[in-house]
C-alpha positions in Angstrom: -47.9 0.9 -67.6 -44.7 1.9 -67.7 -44.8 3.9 -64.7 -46.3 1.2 -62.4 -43.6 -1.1 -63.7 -40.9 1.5 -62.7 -43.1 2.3 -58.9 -43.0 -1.9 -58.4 -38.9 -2.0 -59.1 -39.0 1.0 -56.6 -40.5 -1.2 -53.5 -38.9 -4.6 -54.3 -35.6 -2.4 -53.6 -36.9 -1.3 -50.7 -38.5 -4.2 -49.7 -34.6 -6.0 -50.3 -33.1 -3.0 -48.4 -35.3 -3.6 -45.7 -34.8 -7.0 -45.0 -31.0 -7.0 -44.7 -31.0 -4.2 -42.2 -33.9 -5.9 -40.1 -32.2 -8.2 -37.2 -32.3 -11.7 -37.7 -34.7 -12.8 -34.9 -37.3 -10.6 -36.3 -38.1 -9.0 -33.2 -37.3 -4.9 -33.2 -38.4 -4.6 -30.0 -35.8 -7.0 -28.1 -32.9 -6.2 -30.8 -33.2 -2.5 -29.6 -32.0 -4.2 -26.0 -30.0 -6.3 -27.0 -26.7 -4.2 -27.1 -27.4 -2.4 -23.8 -27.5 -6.1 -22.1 -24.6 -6.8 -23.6 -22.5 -4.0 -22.4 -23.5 -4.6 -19.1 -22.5 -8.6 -19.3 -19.0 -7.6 -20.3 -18.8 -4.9 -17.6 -19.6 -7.5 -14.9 -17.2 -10.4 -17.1 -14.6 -7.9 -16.7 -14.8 -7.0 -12.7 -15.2 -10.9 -12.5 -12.2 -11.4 -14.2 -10.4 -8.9 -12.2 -11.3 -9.9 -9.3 -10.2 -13.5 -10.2 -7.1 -12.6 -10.9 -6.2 -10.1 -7.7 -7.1 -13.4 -5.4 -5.1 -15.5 -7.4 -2.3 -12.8 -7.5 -2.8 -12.2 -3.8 -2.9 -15.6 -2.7 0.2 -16.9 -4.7 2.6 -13.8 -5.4 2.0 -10.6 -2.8 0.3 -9.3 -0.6 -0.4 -5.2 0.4 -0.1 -3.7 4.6 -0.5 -1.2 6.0 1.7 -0.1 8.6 -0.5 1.0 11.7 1.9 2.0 14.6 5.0 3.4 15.0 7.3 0.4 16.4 8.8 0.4 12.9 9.8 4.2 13.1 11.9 6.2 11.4 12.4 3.4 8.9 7.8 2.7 8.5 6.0 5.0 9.3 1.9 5.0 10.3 0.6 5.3 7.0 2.9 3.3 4.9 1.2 0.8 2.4 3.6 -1.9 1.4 4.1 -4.4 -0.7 5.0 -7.7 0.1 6.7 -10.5 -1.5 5.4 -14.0 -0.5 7.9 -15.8 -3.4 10.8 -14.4 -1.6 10.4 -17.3 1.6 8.1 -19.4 -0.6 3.9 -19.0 -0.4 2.1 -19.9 2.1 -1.0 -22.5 0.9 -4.2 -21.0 2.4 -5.6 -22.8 5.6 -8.8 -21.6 4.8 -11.9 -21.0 2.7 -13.2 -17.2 2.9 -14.4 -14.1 1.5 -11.8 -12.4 -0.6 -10.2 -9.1 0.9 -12.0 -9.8 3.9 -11.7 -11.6 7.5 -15.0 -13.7 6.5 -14.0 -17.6 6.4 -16.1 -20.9 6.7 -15.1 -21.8 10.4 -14.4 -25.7 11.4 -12.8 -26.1 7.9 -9.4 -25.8 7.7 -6.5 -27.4 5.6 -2.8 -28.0 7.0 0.8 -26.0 6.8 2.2 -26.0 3.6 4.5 -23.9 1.6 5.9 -23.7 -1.9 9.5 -23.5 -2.0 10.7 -19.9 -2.1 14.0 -18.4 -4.1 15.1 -17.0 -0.5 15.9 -17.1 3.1 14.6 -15.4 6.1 17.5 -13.2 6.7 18.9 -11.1 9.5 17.8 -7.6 8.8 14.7 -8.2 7.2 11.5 -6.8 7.6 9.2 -9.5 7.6 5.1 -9.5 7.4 3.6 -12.2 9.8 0.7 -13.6 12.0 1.2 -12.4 15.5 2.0 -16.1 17.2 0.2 -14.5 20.8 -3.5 -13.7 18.4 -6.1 -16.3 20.5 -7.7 -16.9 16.9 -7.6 -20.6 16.3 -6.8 -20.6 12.5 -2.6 -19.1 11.8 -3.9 -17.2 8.7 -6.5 -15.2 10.0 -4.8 -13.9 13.3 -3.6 -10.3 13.2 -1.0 -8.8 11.1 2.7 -7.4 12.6 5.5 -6.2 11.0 9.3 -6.2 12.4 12.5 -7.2 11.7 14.5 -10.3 12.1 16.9 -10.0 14.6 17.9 -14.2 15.9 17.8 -16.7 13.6 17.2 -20.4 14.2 19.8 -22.1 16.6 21.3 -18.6 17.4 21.6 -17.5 21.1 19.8 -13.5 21.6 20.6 -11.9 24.5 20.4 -7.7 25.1 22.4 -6.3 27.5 22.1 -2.3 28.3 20.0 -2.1 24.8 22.7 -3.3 23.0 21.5 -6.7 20.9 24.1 -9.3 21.1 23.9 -12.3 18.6 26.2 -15.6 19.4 28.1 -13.2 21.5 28.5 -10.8 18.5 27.3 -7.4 19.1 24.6 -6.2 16.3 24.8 -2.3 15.8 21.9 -0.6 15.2 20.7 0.0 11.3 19.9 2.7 9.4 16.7 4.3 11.0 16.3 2.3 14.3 15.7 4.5 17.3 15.6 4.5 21.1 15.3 6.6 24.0 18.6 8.0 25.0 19.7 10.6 28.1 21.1 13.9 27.3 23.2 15.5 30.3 23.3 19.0 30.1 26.5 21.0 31.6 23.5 23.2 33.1 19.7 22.6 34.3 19.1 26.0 32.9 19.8 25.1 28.8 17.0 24.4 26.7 17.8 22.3 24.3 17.2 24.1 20.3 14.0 22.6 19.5 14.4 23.5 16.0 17.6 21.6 15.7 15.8 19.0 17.3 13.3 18.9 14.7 15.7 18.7 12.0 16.8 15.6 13.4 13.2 14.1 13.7 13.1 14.5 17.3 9.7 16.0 18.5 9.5 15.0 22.5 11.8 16.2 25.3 10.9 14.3 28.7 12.6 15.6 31.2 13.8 13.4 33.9 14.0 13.5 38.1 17.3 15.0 37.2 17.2 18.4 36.8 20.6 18.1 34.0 19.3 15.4 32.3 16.5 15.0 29.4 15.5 11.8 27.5 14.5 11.8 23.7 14.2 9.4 21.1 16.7 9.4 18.2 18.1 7.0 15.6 21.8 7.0 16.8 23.8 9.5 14.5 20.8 12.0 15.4 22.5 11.3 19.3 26.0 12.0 17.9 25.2 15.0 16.7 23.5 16.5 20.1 26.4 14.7 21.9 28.5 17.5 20.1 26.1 20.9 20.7 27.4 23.3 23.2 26.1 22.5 27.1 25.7 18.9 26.1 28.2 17.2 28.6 26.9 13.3 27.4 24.3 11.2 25.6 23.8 7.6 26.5 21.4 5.1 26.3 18.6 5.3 28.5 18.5 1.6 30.2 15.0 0.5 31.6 15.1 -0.7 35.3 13.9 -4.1 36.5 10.6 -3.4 38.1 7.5 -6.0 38.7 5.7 -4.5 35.4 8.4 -5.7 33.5 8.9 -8.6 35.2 5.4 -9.7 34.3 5.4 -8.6 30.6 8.5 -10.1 29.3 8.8 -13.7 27.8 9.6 -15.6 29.8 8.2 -14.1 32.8 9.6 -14.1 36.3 13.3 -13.7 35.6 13.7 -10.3 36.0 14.4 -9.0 32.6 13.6 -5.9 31.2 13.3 -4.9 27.4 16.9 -3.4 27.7 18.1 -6.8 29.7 17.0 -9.6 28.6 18.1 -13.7 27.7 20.3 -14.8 27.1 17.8 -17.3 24.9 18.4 -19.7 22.1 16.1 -19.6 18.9 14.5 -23.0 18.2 15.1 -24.6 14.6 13.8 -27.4 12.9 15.7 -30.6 13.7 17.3 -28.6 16.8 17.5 -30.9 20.0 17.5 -30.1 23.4 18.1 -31.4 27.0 14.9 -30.1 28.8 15.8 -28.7 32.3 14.0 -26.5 34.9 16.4 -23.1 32.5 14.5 -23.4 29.5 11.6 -25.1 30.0 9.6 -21.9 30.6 11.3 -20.4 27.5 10.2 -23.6 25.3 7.1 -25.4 26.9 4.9 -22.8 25.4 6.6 -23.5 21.8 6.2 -27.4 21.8 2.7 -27.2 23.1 1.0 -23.8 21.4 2.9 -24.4 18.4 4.3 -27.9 17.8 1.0 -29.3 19.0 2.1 -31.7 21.5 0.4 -31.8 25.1 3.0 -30.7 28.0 3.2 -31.0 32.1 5.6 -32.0 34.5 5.0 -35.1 36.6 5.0 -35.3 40.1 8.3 -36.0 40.8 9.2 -33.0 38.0 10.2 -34.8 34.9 9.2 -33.0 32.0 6.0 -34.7 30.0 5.0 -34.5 26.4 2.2 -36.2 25.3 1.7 -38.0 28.8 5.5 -39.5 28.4 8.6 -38.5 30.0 11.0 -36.7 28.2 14.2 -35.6 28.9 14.8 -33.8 25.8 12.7 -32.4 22.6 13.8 -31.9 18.9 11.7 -29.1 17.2 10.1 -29.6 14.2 9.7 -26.4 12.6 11.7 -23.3 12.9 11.5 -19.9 14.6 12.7 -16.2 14.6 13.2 -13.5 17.2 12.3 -10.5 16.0 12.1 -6.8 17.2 10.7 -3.5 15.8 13.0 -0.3 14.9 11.7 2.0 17.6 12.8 -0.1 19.7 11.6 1.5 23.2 7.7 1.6 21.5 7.5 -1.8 20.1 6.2 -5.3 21.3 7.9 -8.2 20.3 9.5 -11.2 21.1 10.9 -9.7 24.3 7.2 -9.9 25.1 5.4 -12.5 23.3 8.4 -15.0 22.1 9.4 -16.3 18.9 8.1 -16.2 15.4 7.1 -19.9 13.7 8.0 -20.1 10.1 4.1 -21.4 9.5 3.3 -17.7 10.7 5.3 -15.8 8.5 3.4 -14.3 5.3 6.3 -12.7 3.2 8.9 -10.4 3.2 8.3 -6.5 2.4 10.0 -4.8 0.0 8.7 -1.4 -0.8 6.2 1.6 -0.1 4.1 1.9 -2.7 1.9 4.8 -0.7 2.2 6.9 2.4 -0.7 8.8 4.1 0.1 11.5 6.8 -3.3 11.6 8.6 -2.1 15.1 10.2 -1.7 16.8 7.6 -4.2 14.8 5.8 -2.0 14.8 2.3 0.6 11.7 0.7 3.7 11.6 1.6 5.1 12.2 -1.9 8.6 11.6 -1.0 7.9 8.0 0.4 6.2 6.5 -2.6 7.9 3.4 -4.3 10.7 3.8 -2.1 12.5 1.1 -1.1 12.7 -1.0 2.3 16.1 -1.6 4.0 
């Protein structure tokens, strides 16, 4: 009796063991599931989450580039991943609906221009991420990116005479890591220059010219300084472009004979600046009040200037502009070609590399990462 007693204490303890171990639904089978489900929900909250935030981040605060040619060489270079502030000029409000991280947007829905106030000014000298203004795609935010830096600011007259960039009459020296082609005149056809000097300098490619004495190669300007000083180097100069009808054609405006190494001089429009239309600058502006101002333009028969069907004998902009121009400056296209830069196009201002890739040698550039931009 005593034993049975003592075997029936036994299983009520199990019994009460039993049941506060056993899940509360009961149901073995789907509690054995339960935690692998739930794993997987919080994996996918997570990337959710994340991805949440990079948009927001994205959209409001930065933005990442990658530079893809060389017009911003020595300074960018192919490879370069940047980072780019969009607080700096104030951010841009989106214009469209789309797929994140992708070129995917809802077409025929888009909102209009507007942008937070930023802490900073588009400056002379910076290097400044925008939509190229000559893309054909309708909507501003999804036309391609460039990359170059601000030369003319708003109300300031550009003109370039022998390669040398002259602001308000001022002449602007080349920065730190801009380059061009210059002509080295050798005291003798028969010297070859040291190429391994030259490739201490950065300087790869020796063209020789119809003139047996003289070689052209691009350099930033102390690199020509230095070769100006070798032995059988009589002179190094800037190697001026010639007016020809290819150049004629491809500058902005066409048809007055400029060249990228001759050119304007122009004035950069600015919001609230007014001026007298006249047969000068009508070619330069037209295209700005109509492709980007949104007005319609023409002349009349007897040549007065129309915008929006009415006569007008002089225009006041309403937002304003930049000329800009790359660092390598003989292998870049920019508003010597294609005009000015609206302030609606511009995304943000770059600050640093955070990665490099050298496709030749297929490795990082180790020595460019989180450096800073000029």
């Amino acid at each position: 009796m005593a034993k049975s007693l003592t075997e029936a204490r036994r299983e009520e303890r199990k019994r009460r063991k039993a049941n506060r171990t056993r899940p509360r639904d009961g149901n073995d089978k789907a509690g054995s599931g339960a935690p692998q489900k739930g794993k997987i929900r919080e994996w996918v909250d997570a990337m959710v989450f994340a991805i949440v935030v990079m948009v927001i981040l994205r959209t409001l605060f930065f933005d990442l580039f990658r530079i893809p040619s060389p017009s911003m060489e020595k300074n960018l270079l192919v490879g370069d991943y940047l980072f780019v502030s969009k607080l700096h000029y104030g951010t841009r409000t989106p214009m469209t609906i789309g797929v994140p991280f992708t070129q995917i947007y809802l077409p025929g829905l888009t909102f209009p221009y507007t942008r937070i106030p930023g802490f900073s000014e588009v400056k002379r000298g910076d290097a400044v991420v925008f939509n190229w203004p000559d893309d054909d795609v309708e909507v501003i935010e999804r036309r391609m990116h460039y990359i170059k830096r601000v030369v003319g600011l708003p109300g300031e007259a550009i003109a370039i005479e022998d390669k040398q960039v002259i602001v308000d009459g001022e002449e602007i020296p080349l920065m730190e890591g801009m380059q061009q082609y210059w002509n080295v005149t050798k005291t003798d056809p028969r010297v070859q220059l040291n190429r391994s000097a030259l490739e201490e300098l950065g300087i790869t490619d020796v063209i020789q010219t119809a003139d047996p004495v003289v070689v052209r190669l691009i350099a930033t300007e102390p690199s020509a300084d230095i070769i100006a000083n070798w032995p059988w180097v009589d002179q190094v100069q800037p190697a001026v472009a010639t007016s020809n009808s290819v150049y004629d054609a491809a500058m902005y405006p066409a048809g007055r004979g400029w060249t990228p190494d001759n050119y304007g001089p122009v004035t950069v429009p600015g919001m609230g600046m007014s001026v007298t239309l006249n047969d000068e600058n009508w070619p330069v502006y037209q295209r700005v009040i109509s492709h980007f101002e949104g007005h319609d333009t023409g002349r009349a028969v007897d040549g007065r200037f129309l915008i929006d069907g009415q006569p007008a004998s002089e225009y006041t902009f309403e937002q304003d502009y930049y000329f800009v121009m790359g660092d390598n400056r003989d292998n870049s296209e920019d508003s010597r070609f294609w005009g000015f830069v609206p302030m609606d196009h511009v995304v943000g201002k770059a600050l640093l590399v955070y990665f490099s890739w050298d496709k030749d040698s297929m490795l990082p550039r180790f020595g460019r990462l989180f450096s800073i931009i000029n």
